[in-house]
ChimeraX commands (.cxc) that place a marker at each C-alpha (Angstrom):
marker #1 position 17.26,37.68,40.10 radius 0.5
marker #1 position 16.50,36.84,36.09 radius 0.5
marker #1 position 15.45,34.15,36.69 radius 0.5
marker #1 position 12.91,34.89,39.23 radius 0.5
marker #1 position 12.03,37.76,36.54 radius 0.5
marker #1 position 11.63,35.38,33.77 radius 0.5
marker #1 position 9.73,32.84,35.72 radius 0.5
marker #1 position 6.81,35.33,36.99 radius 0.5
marker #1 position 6.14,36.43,33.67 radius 0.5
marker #1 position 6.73,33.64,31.70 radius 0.5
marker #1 position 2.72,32.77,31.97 radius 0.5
marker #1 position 1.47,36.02,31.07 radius 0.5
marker #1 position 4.12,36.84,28.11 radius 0.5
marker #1 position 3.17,32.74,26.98 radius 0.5
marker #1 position -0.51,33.69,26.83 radius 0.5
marker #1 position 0.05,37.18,24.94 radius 0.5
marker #1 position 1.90,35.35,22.22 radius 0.5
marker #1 position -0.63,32.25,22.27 radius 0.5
marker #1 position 2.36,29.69,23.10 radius 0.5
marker #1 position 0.98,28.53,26.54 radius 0.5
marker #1 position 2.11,25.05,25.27 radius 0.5
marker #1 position 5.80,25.89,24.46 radius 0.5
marker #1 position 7.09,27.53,27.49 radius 0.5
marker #1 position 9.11,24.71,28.26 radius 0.5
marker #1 position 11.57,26.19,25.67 radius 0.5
marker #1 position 11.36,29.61,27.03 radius 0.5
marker #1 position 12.69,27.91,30.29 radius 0.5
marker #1 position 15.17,26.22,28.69 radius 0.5
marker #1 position 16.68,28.50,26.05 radius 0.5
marker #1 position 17.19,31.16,28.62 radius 0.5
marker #1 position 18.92,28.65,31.30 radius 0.5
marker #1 position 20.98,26.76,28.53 radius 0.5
marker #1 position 22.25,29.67,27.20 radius 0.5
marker #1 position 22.71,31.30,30.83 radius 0.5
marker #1 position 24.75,28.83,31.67 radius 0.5
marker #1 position 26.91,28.39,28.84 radius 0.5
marker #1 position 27.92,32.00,28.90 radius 0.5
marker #1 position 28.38,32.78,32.57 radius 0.5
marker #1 position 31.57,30.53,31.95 radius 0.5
marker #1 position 32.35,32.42,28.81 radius 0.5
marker #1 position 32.44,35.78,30.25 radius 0.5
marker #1 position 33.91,34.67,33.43 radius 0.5
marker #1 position 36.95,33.81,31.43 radius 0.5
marker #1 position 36.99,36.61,29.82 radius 0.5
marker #1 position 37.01,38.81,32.98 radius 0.5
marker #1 position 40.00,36.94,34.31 radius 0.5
marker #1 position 41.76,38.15,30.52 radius 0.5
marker #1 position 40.03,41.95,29.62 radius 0.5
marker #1 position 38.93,43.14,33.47 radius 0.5
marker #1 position 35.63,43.15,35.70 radius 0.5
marker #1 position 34.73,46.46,34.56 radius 0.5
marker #1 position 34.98,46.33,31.08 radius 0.5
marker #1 position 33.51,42.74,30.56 radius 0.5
marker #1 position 30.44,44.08,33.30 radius 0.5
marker #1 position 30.37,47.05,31.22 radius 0.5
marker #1 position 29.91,45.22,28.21 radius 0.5
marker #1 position 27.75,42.80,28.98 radius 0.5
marker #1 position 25.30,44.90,30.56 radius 0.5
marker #1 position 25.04,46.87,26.93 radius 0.5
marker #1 position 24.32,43.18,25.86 radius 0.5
marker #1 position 21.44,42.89,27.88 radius 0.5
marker #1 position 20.11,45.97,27.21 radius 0.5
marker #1 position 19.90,45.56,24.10 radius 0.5
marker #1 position 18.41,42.18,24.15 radius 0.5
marker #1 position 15.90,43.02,26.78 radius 0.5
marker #1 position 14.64,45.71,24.53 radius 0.5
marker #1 position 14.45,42.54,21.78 radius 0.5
marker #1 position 12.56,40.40,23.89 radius 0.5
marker #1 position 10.16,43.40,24.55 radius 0.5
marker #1 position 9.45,43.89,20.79 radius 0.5
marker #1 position 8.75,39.86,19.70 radius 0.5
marker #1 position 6.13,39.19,18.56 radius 0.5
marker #1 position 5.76,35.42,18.17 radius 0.5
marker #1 position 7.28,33.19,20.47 radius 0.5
marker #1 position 9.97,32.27,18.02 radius 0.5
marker #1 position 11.34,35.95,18.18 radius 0.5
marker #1 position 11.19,35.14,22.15 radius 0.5
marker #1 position 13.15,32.39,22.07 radius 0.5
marker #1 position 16.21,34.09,19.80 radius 0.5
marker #1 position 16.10,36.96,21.67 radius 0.5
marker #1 position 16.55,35.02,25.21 radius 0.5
marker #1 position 19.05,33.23,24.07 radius 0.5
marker #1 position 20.50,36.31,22.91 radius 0.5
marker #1 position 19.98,38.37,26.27 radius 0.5
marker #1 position 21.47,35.44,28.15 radius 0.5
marker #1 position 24.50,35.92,26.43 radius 0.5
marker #1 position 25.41,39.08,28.57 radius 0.5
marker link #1:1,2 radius 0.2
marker link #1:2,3 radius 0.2
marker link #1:3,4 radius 0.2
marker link #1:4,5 radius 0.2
marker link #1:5,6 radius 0.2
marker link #1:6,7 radius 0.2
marker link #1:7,8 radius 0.2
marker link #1:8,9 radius 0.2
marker link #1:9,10 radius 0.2
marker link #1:10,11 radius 0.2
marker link #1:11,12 radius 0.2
marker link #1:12,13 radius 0.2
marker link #1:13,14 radius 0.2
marker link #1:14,15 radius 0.2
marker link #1:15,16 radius 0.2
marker link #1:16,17 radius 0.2
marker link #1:17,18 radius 0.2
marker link #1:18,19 radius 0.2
marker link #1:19,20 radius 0.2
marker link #1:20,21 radius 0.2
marker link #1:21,22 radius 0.2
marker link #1:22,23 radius 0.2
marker link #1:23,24 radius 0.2
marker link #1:24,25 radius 0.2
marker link #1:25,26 radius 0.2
marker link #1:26,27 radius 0.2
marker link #1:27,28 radius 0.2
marker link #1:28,29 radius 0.2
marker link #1:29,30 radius 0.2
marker link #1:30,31 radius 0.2
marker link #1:31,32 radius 0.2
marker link #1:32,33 radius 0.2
marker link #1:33,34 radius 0.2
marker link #1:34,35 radius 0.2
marker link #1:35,36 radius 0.2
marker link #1:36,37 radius 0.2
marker link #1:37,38 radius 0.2
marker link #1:38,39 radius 0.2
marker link #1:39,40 radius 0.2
marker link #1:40,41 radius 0.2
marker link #1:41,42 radius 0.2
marker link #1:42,43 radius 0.2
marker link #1:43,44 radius 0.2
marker link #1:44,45 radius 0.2
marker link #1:45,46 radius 0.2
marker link #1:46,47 radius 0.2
marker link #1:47,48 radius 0.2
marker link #1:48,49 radius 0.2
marker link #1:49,50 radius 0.2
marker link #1:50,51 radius 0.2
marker link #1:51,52 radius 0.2
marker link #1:52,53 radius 0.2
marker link #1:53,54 radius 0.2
marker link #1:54,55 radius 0.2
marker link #1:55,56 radius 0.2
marker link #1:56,57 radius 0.2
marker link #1:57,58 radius 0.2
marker link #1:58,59 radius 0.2
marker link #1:59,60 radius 0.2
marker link #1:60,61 radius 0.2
marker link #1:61,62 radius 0.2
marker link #1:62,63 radius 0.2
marker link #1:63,64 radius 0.2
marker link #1:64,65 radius 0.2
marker link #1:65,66 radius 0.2
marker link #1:66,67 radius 0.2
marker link #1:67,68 radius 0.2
marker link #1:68,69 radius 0.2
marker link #1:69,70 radius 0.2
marker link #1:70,71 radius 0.2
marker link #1:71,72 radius 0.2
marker link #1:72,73 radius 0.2
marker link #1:73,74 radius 0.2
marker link #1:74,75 radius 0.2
marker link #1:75,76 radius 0.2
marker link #1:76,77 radius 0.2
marker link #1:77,78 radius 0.2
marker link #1:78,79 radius 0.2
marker link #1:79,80 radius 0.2
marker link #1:80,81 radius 0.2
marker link #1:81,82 radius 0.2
marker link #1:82,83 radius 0.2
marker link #1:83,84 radius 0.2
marker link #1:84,85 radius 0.2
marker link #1:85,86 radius 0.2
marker link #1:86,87 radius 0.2
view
């Protein structure tokens, strides 16, 4: 569903922080890091529980989605993504 999310607004969140021309590394920052951590955290289900790794994890992205809502260049986007990812 994120990635759905990330991909319909990608163009207008580009153009609001004039970096039409490096969305590329929205797209991959976000799945890079998606996909390194989804193994992470699955691991660490199997050792600390569902409930508190989904528990934590969605604190994560909270907090990183409130991040990506105050950047203000794209550079800002692209450490906060990463960041969010990492839930």
């Amino acid at each position: 569903m994120e990635v759905s999310i990330v991909a319909t607004a990608l163009v207008p969140i580009a153009d609001q922080l004039h970096a039409l021309n490096q969305t590329s590394w929205i797209v991959t920052a976000y799945l890079l890091t998606y996909t390194g951590f989804l193994i992470i955290f699955a691991k660490l289900s199997d050792v600390f529980g569902r409930k508190e790794v989904l528990i934590t994890t969605l604190l994560l992205f909270t907090v990183f989605s409130g991040a990506c809502a105050a950047a203000k260049t794209i550079e800002q986007l692209l450490v906060a993504s990463e960041k969010k990812v990492a839930r």
